[in-house]
TIZATI-36429 format. One record per residue (C-alpha): residue in one letter; x, y, z. Coordinates in steps of 0.5 Angstrom, whole numbers, plus 500, padded with zeros to 3 digits. Each point is the difference from the previous one (the first is absolute). Layout:
N
NODE type  xx  yy  zz
NODE    a   X   Y   Z
...
END
This chain:
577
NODE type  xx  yy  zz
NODE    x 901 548 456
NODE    x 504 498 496
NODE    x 501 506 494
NODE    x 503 501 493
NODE    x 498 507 499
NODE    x 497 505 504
NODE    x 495 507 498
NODE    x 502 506 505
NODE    x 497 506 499
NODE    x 500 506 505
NODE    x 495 506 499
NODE    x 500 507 503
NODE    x 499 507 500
NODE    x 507 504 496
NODE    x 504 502 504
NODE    x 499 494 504
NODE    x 507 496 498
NODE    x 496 496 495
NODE    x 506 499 495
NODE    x 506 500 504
NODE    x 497 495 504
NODE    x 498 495 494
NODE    x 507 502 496
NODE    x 504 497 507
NODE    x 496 493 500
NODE    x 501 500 493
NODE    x 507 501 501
NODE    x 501 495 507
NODE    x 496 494 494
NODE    x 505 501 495
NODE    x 506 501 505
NODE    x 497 493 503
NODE    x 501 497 493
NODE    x 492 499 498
NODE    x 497 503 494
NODE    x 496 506 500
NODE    x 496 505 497
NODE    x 496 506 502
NODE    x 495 506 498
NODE    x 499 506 503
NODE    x 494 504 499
NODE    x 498 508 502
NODE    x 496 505 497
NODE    x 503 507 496
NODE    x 499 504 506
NODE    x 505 505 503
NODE    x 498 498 507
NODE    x 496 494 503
NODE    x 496 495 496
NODE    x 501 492 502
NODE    x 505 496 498
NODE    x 502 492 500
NODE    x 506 497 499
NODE    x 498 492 498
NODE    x 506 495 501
NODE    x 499 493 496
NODE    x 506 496 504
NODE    x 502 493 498
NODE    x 505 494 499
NODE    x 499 500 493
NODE    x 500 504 494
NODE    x 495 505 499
NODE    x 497 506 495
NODE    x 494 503 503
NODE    x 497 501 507
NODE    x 494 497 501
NODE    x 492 502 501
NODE    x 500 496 507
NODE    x 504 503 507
NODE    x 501 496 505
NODE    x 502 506 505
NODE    x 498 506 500
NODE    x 503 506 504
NODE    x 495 505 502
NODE    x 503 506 502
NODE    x 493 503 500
NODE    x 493 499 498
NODE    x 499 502 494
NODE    x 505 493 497
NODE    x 496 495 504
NODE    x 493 504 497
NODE    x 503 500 492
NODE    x 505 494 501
NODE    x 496 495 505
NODE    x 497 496 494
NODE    x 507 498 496
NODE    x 502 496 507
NODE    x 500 493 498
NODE    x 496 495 505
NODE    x 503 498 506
NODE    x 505 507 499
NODE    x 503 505 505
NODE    x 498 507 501
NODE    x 504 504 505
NODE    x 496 506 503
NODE    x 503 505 505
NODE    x 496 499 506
NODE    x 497 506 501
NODE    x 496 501 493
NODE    x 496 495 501
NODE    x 496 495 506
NODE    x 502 493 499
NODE    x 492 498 499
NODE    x 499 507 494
NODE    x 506 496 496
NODE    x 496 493 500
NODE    x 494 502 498
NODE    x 501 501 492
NODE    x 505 493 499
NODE    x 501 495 505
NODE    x 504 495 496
NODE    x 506 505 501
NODE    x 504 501 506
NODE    x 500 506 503
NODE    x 507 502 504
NODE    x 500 508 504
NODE    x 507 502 501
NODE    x 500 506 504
NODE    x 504 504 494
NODE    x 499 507 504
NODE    x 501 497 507
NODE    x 506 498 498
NODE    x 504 506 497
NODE    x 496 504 505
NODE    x 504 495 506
NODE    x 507 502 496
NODE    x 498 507 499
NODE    x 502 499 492
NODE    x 496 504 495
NODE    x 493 498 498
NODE    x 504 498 492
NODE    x 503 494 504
NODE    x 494 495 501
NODE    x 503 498 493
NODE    x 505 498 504
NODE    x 497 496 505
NODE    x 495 496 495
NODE    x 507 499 496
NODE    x 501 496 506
NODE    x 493 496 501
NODE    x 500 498 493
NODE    x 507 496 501
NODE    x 497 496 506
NODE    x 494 499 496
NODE    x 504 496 495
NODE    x 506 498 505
NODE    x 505 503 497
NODE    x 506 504 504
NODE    x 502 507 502
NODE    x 507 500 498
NODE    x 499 501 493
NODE    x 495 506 501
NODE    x 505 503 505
NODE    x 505 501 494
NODE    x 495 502 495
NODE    x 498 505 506
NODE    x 507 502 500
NODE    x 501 502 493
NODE    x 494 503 500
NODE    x 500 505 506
NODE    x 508 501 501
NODE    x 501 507 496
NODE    x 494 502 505
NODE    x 505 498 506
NODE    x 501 494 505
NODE    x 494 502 505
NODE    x 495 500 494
NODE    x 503 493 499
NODE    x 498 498 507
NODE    x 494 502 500
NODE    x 498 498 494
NODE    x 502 492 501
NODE    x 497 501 508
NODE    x 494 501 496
NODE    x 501 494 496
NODE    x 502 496 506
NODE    x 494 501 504
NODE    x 494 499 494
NODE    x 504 494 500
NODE    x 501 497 507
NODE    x 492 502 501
NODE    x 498 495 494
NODE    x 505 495 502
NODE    x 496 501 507
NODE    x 494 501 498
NODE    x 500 493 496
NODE    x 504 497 505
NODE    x 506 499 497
NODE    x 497 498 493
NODE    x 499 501 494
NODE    x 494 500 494
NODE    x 505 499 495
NODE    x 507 498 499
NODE    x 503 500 493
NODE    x 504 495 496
NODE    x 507 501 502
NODE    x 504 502 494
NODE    x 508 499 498
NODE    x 502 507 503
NODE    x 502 504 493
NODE    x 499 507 501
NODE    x 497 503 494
NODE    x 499 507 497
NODE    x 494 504 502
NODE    x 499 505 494
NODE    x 495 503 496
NODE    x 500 501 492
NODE    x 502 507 501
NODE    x 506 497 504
NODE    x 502 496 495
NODE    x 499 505 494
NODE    x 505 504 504
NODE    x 505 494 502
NODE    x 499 499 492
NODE    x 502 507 498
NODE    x 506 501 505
NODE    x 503 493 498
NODE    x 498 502 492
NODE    x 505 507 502
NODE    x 494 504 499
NODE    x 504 507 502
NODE    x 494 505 500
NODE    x 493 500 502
NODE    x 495 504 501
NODE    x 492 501 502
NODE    x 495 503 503
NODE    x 496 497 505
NODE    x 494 495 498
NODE    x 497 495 504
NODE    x 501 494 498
NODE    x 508 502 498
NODE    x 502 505 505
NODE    x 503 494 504
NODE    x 506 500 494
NODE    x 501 507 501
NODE    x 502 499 507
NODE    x 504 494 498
NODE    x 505 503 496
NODE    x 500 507 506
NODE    x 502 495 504
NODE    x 506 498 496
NODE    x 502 505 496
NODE    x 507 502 503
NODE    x 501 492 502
NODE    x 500 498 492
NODE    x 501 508 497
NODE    x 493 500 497
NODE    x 497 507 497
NODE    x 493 500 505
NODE    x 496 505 497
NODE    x 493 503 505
NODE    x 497 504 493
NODE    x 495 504 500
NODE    x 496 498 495
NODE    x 499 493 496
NODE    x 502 505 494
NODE    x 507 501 504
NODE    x 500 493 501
NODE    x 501 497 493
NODE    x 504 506 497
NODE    x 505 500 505
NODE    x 500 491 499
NODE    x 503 502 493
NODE    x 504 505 501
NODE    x 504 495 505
NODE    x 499 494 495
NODE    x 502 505 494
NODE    x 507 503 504
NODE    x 501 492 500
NODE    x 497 497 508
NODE    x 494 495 501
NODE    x 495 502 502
NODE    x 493 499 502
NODE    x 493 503 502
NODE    x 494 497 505
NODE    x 493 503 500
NODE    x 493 498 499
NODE    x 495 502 494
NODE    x 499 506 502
NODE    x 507 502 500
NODE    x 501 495 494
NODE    x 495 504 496
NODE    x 504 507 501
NODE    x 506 496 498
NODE    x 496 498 493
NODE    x 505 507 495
NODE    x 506 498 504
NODE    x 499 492 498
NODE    x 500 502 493
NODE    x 505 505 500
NODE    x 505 494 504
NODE    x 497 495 494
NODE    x 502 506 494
NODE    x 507 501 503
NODE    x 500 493 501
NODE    x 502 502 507
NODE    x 500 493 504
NODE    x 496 502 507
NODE    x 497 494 505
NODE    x 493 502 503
NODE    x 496 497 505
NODE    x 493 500 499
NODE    x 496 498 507
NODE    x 493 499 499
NODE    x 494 503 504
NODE    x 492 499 498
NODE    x 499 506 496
NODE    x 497 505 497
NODE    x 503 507 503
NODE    x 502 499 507
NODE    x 495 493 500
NODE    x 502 496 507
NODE    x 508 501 500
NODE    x 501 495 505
NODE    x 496 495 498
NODE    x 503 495 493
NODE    x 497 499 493
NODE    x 503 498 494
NODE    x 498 506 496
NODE    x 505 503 497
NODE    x 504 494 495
NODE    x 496 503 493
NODE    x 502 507 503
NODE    x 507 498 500
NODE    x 501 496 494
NODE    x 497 506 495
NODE    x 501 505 505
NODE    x 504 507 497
NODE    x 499 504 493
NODE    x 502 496 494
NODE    x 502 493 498
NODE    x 506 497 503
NODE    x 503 495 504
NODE    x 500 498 507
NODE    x 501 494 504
NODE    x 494 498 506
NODE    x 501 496 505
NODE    x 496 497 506
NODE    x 504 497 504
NODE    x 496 495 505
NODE    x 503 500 507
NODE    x 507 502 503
NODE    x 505 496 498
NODE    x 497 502 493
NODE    x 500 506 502
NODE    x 508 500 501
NODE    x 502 497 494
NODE    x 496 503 495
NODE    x 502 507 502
NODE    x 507 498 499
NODE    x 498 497 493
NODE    x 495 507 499
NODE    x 507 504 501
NODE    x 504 495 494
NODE    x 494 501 495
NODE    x 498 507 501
NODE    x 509 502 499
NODE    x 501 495 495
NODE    x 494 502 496
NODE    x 499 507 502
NODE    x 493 499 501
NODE    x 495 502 507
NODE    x 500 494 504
NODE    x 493 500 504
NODE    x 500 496 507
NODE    x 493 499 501
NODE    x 498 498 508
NODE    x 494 501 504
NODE    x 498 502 507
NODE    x 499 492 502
NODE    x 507 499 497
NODE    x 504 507 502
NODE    x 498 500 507
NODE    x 499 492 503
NODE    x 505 497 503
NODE    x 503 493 497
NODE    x 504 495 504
NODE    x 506 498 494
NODE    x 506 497 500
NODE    x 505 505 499
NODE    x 501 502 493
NODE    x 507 499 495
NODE    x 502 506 499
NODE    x 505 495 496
NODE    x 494 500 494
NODE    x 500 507 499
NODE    x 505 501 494
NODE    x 502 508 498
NODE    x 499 501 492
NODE    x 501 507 498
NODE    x 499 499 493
NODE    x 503 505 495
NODE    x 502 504 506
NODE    x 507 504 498
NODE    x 504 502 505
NODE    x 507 501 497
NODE    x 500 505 495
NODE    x 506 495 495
NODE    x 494 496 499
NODE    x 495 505 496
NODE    x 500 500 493
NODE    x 504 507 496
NODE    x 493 501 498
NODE    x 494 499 506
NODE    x 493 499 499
NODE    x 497 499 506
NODE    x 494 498 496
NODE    x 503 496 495
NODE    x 496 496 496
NODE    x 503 493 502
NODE    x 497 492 498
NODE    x 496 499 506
NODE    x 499 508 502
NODE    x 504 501 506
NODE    x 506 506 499
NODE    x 505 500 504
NODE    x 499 505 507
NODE    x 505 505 503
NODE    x 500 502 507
NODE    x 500 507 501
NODE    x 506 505 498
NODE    x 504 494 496
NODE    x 504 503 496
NODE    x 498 500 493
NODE    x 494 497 502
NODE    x 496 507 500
NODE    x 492 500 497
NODE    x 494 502 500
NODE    x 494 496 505
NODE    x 495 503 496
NODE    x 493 498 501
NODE    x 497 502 492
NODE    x 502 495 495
NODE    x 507 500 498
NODE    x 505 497 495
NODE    x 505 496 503
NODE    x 505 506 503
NODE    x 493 503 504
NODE    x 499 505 497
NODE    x 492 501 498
NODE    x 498 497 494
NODE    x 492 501 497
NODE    x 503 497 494
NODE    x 494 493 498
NODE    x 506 495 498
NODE    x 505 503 506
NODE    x 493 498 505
NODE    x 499 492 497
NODE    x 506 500 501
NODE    x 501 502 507
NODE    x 494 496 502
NODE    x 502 494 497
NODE    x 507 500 503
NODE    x 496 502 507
NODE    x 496 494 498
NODE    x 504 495 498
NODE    x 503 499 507
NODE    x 494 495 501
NODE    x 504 494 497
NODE    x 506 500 504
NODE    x 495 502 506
NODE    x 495 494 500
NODE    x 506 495 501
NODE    x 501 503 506
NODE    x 494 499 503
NODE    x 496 494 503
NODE    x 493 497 497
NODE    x 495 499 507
NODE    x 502 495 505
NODE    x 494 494 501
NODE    x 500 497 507
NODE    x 496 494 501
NODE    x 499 494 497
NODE    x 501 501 492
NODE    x 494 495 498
NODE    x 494 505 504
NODE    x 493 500 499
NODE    x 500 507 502
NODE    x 506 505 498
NODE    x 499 507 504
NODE    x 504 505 496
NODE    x 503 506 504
NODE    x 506 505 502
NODE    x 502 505 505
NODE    x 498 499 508
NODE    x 495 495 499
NODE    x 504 495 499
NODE    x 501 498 507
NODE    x 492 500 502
NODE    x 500 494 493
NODE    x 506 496 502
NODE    x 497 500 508
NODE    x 492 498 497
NODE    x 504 494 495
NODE    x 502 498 506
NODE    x 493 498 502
NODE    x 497 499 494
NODE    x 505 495 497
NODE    x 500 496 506
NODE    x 493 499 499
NODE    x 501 498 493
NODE    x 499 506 496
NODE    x 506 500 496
NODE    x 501 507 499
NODE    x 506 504 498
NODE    x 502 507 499
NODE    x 503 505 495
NODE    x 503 505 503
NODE    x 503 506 496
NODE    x 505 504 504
NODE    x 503 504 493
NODE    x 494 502 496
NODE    x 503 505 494
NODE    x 503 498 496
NODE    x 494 495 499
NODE    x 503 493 498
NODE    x 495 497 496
NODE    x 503 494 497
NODE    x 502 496 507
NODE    x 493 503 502
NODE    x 496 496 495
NODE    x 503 494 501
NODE    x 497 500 507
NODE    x 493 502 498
NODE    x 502 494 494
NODE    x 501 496 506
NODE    x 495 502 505
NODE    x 492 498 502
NODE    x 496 505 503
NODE    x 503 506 501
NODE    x 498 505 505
NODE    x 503 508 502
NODE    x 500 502 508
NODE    x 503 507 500
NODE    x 499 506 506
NODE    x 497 505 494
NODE    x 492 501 498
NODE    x 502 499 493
NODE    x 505 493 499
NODE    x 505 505 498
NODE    x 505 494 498
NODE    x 493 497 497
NODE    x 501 505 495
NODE    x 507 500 499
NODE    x 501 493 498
NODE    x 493 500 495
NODE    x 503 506 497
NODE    x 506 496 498
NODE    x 498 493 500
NODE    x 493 500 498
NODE    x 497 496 507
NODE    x 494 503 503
NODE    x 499 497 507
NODE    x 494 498 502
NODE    x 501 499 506
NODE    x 502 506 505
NODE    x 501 500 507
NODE    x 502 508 502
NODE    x 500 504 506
NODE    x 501 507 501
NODE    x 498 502 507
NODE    x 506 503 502
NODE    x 502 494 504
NODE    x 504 494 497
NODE    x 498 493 499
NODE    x 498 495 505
NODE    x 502 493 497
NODE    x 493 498 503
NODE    x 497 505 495
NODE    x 504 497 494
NODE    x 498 492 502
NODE    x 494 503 501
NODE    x 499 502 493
NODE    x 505 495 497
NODE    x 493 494 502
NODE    x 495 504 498
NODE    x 503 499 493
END
């Protein structure tokens, strides 16, 4: 069978390889040329639990993984008892032989076809560890769909060769036996075969691989965190780098530690960047306002989980935009962004740098675990597009005034920032209110004054800034309005709903403050039926663009099971209106 796109998903028990074997497919998919999208899935526990890694292959562009597989890997009977209903007609299960009889596979479902493999046999026959049946169904799910082993003996070397040379071969003998036994076990043919595409390489990255490409390339010299599902994985990014791209990685003790050492590092004159998730976030929340009051520019990364308290910190939800937004003591101003896959990811933290130094503000990233931790086929990225402003960043002394005010009171409220130690530069970083030279003020017209100079920053800023990108036909019955991470799932479930003449279109917003709300009520001028699709209870966005604008949506389409959506849930609701 000829096919355009296929499911995967591969389940077992933690501990069982589950994720290293889904990430090497995705890799032999994307290095092969073909698109790619993947999702994992494991519950907050230290040691067990099931996990699945869910692959959507295909010859053409794809946004989201979808509700029907059409092979499932059971690495043990929990995932053909949980997953069995989520193969679609005529799919494939692959079971290890000695975990159920033939006839005890059949009685719930005939229309699927039932494949055992002896997984344990197998590994037993090569004395390898019990861990490497996920090599063995690496293989098998290669013969399933005709596609060679010579990609996958590349991935299995880069993948295993720091562990040494004897672990390579065991683990590619493991792969090639689960493949010969499928080839032979069908007779040398295969179920299915994808379209072939032109060979094209393509980067296999997560949204927080991008951040971090983003902030290496943006020269981002500081960074630092304290491990929060779903962030961590940009912690270990810059770890790895550091001494290549002679970054500052700090492991601090708390995320109070973590935002006062970012401003110290931006204050004596380094980019710098921190990564967390609400919880974290919200410890952040004194030092944010001390950054905003010192005008201090610092980048963060706000990764999103269901919440409140710990709630379920490996699953996604998109709770935390209103927090970010109004998060800290005070008024004053911040950029939010939310960026919606990883090529955005990339370029708007590059842009996160310029705008936070230009304007010497916090500059918010918001991610969510859908984004931070899937993995994307994409084109490589132009680092080309990354432009450095520093803003009024003085590094020679020759070129500050006899008389410097590090917060002088200028036209479009920025003053010119010094890096620490500049002679003739020194001031007071206070974070009472101040008169221009920093030093406390409680004086009524001295406080207007400074508010309005942090304030008037807005009026140069906006025109930095971009309105929210339409996709789709511009003259649609129906306009979906949204940001972030659910971007993806919308343009996949367009993909149907246009096809069969629904006309829809989305809005989606990936900078969401400042709120730009002249080229926002242009489109509701031109817009017919608007409806909200957000991954929270209360249709956060929903709120911030009525309070805004004035338009109340009618109609809403939210989840917030801590899974992200399935474009089947999206079309679902789009006929229901």
């Amino acid at each position: 069978m000829r096919a355009e796109n296929i499911s995967i998903r591969i389940g077992g028990a933690a501990g069982y390889g589950i994720m290293a074997a889904g990430y090497m497919l995705s890799k032999v998919f994307a290095k092969k040329g073909y698109y790619v999208i993947d999702s994992n899935e494991y519950p907050s526990l230290i040691r067990g639990g099931h996990n699945t890694y869910t692959i959507r292959v295909s010859t053409n562009p794809v946004y989201s993984v979808s509700k029907n597989l059409d092979i499932l890997i059971a690495l043990d009977k929990q995932t053909i008892d949980l997953h069995r209903e989520e193969v679609s007609y005529g799919g494939h299960i692959l079971y290890d032989q000695q975990d159920f009889s033939s006839e005890e596979m059949k009685k719930s479902r005939k229309d699927i076809n039932y494949l055992a493999v002896p997984f344990t046999k197998i590994i037993e026959q090569i004395e390898a560890p019990s861990v490497v049946r996920n090599q063995v169904s690496l293989g098998a799910i290669l013969a399933l769909i005709d596609i060679s082993l010579d990609t996958l003996g590349t991935v299995v070397k880069e993948t295993f060769m720091p562990k040494g040379e004897n672990v390579v071969n065991l683990n590619s003998r493991a792969a090639d036996l689960g493949y010969k036994y499928i080839k032979e076990k069908l007779n040398h043919s295969s179920p299915y075969t994808l379209e072939i595409v032109k060979h094209k390489s393509k980067m296999l990255v997560t949204g927080n691989d991008a951040v971090f490409l983003g902030g290496v390339r943006a020269g981002c010299k500081f960074f630092a965190a304290y491990p929060m599902t779903p962030s961590s994985s940009i912690l270990h990014a810059f770890a790895s780098a550091e001494n290549e791209y002679n970054i500052v990685t700090k492991h601090a003790e708390s995320e109070l530690a973590v935002i006062n050492m970012a401003m110290g590092a931006s204050f004596a004159g380094a980019r710098s960047m921190v990564a967390t998730s609400g919880g974290g976030f919200s410890l952040m929340n004194e030092g944010l306002s001390a950054a905003a009051m010192t005008e201090t520019p610092i980048v963060v990364v706000l990764s999103q989980r269901p919440a409140p308290a710990t709630g379920l910190p490996t699953w996604t939800e998109q709770g935390d935009m209103l927090f970010a937004i109004h998060a800290a003591h005070g008024e004053f101003l911040r950029v939010v962004m939310a960026p919606g896959d990883p090529q955005e990811c990339f370029y708007m933290t590059g842009q996160a740098f310029n705008l936070a130094e230009k304007y010497q503000i916090p500059v918010i990233i918001l991610l969510d675990k859908y984004l931070s931790e899937n993995h994307f086929a994409c084109e490589k990225f132009d680092p080309a597009k990354i432009k450095v402003d520093r803003g009024t960043l003085i590094a020679d002394s020759s070129e500050l005034a006899d008389d410097y005010q590090r917060y002088e009171k200028t036209k479009d409220g920025v003053s010119a920032r010094v890096v620490s130690g500049l002679e003739g530069g020194i001031h007071i970083a206070n974070t009472d209110e101040h008169d221009p030279y920093g030093f406390s003020s409680d004086d009524p017209n001295n406080r207007k004054d400074m508010m309005d100079k942090r304030f008037n920053k807005i009026k140069k800023l906006v025109k930095d800034l971009h309105p929210p990108k339409i996709y789709g036909p511009p003259e649609a019955e129906i306009t979906c309005w949204s940001w972030g991470s659910c971007k993806g799932p919308i343009l996949e479930a367009m993909k149907t709903l246009n096809r069969e003449q629904k006309k829809v279109n989305l809005v989606h917003f990936n900078l969401l403050y400042p709120f730009l709300i002249e080229p926002v009520m242009k489109i509701i001028k031109d817009s017919n039926r608007n409806v909200i699709i957000e991954n929270n209870k209360t249709s956060q966005l929903g709120k911030l663009i009525m309070m805004n604008t004035g338009l109340k949506f009618n109609s809403r389409i939210l989840k917030y099971s801590g899974r992200q959506f399935l474009p089947g849930e999206i079309v679902s609701g789009i006929e229901q209106l």
